[in-house]
C-alpha positions as CSV (number, residue, x, y, z in Angstrom):
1,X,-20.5,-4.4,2.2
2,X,-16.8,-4.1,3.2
3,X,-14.9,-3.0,0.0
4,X,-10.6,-3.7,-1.4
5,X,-8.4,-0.8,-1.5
6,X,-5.9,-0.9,-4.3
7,X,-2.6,0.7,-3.4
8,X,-0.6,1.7,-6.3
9,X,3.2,1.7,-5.8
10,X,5.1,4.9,-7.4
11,X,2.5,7.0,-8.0
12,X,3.6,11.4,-7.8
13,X,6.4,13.0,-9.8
14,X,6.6,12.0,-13.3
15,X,4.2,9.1,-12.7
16,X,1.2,11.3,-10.7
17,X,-2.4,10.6,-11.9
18,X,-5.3,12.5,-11.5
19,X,-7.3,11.1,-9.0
20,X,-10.6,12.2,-10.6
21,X,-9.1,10.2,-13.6
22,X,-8.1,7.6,-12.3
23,X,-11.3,6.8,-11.2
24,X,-13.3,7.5,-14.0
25,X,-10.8,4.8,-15.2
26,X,-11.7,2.2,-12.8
27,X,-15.4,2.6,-12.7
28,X,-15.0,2.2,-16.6
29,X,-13.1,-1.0,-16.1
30,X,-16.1,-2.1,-14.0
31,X,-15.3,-1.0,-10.1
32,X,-18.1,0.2,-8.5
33,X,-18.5,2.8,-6.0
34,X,-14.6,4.0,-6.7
35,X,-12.9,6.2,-3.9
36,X,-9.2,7.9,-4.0
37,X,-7.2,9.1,-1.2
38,X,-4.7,11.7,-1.0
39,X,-3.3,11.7,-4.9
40,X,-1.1,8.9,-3.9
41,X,-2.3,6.1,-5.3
42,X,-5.1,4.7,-2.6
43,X,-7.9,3.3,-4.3
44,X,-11.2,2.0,-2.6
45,X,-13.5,0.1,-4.5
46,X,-16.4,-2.6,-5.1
47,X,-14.7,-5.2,-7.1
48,X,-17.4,-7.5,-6.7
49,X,-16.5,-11.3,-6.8
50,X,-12.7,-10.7,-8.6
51,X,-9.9,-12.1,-6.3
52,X,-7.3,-9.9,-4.8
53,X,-5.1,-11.0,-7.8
54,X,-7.7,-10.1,-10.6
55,X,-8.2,-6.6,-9.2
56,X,-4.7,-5.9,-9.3
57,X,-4.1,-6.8,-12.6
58,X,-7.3,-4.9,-14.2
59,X,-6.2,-1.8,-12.1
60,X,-2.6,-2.3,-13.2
61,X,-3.9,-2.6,-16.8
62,X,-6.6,0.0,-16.4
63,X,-3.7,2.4,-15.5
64,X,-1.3,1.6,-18.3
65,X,-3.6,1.8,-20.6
66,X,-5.1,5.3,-19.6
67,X,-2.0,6.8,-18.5
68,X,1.0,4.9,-19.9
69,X,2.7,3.5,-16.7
70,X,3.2,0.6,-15.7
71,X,2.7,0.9,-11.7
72,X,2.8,-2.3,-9.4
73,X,-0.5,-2.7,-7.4
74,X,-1.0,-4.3,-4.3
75,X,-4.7,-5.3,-2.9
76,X,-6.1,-5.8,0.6
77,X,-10.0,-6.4,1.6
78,X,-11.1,-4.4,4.7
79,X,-10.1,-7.1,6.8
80,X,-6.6,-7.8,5.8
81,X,-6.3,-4.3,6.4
82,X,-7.9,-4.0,9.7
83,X,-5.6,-6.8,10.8
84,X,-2.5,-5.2,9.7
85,X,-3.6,-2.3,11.6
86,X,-4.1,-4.9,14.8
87,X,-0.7,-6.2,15.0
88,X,1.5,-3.3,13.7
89,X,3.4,-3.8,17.0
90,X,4.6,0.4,16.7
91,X,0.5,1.2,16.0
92,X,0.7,3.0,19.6
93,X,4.0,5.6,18.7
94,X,3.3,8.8,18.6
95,X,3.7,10.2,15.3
96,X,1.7,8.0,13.1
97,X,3.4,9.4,10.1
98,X,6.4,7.6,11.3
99,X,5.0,4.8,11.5
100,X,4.8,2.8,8.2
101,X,3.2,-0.5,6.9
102,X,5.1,-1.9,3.7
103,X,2.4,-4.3,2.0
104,X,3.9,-6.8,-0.3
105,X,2.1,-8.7,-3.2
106,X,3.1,-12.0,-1.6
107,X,4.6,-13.7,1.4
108,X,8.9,-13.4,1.2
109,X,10.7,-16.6,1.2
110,X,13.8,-14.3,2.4
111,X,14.0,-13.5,6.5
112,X,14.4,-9.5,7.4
113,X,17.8,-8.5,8.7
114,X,18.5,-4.6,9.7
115,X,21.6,-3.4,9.4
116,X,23.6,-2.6,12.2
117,X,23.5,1.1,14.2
118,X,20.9,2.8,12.5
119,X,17.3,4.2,14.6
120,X,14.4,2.5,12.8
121,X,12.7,-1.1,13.8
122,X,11.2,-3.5,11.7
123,X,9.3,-6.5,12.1
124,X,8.1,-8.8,9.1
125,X,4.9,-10.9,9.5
126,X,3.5,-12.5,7.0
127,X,2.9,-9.9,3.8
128,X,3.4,-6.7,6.0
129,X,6.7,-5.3,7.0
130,X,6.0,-2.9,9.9
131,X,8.4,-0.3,10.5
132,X,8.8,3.1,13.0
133,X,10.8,5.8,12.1
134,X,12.2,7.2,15.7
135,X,14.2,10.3,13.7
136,X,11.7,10.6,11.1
137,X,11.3,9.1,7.6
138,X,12.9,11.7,5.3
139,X,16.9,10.9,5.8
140,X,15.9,7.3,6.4
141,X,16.9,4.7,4.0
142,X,14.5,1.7,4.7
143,X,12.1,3.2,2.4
144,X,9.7,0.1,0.4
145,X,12.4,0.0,-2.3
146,X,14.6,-1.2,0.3
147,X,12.7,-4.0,1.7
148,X,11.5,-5.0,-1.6
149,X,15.6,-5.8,-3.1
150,X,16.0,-7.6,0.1
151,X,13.0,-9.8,0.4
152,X,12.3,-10.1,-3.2
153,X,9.1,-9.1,-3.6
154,X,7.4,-5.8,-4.6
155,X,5.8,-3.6,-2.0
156,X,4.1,0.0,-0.8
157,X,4.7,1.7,2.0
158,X,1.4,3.8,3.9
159,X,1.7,5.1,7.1
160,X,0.0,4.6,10.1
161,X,-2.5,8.3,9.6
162,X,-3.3,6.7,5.6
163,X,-4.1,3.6,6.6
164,X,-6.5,4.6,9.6
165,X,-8.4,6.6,6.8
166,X,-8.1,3.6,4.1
167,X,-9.9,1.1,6.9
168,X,-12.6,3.4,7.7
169,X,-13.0,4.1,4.0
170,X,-13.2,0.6,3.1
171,X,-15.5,-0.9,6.0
């Protein structure tokens, strides 16, 4: 059975968890079968019949209350993942670490505009902001908290390698 994968925003640096923590937290908040990857807040799980919106919040909640932040969560089934991967239109570049999917908790009312002279490319579809990194990501400064001021919603940023893992963990 195809599992979610939770994808906590802002986790490392003051706010890093312990993965084997973390999920001893979930599976006590009633995930089954709970997976971390990379201690950078990916979470696979069974969340059973709770909507996208439920799992988020008990994660969100489950982390507050265990480790006293208050980190945004974003949720995709297997699917919704697999189909990101499908039309990332810079899937194919050669440095999938460059190569980054922003997921955002909902669809943006506001329309993506670059500004002017710099490297990167973006393309927003639906609630995915695909973005390549030609000169790398490190001096870049499109990073989630970008996109999230402009289109008003919050967001996560994986790359292309973390996600490939996340599908194949979740299917």
């Amino acid at each position: 059975m195809p599992r979610s994968v939770a994808l906590i925003r802002g986790v490392g640096g003051p706010t890093a968890l312990r993965m084997p923590a973390l999920r001893e937290v979930l599976a006590s908040a009633g995930f089954g079968e709970v997976v971390t990857l990379q201690v950078a807040g990916n979470v696979v799980l069974d969340a059973g019949s709770r909507s996208p919106d439920e799992i988020a919040a008990t994660v969100r909640a489950a982390v507050g209350s265990a480790f006293g932040f208050d980190l945004p969560v974003v949720v995709r089934s297997h699917a919704e993942l697999a189909d990101a991967v499908a039309r990332n239109p810079y899937a194919g570049a050669p440095e999938g670490r460059w190569v980054q999917t922003v997921f955002l908790d909902t669809t943006p009312t506001a329309t993506l505009t670059l500004p002017d002279g710099i490297p990167e490319v973006a393309v927003l579809d639906g609630r995915e902001v695909f973005v390549r990194y030609p000169e790398g990501i490190g001096g870049s400064k499109l990073h989630a908290g970008w996109f999230e001021k402009r289109l008003g919603v919050t967001g996560t940023a994986r790359n292309a390698n973390t996600i490939a893992k996340l599908v194949a963990l979740s299917a």
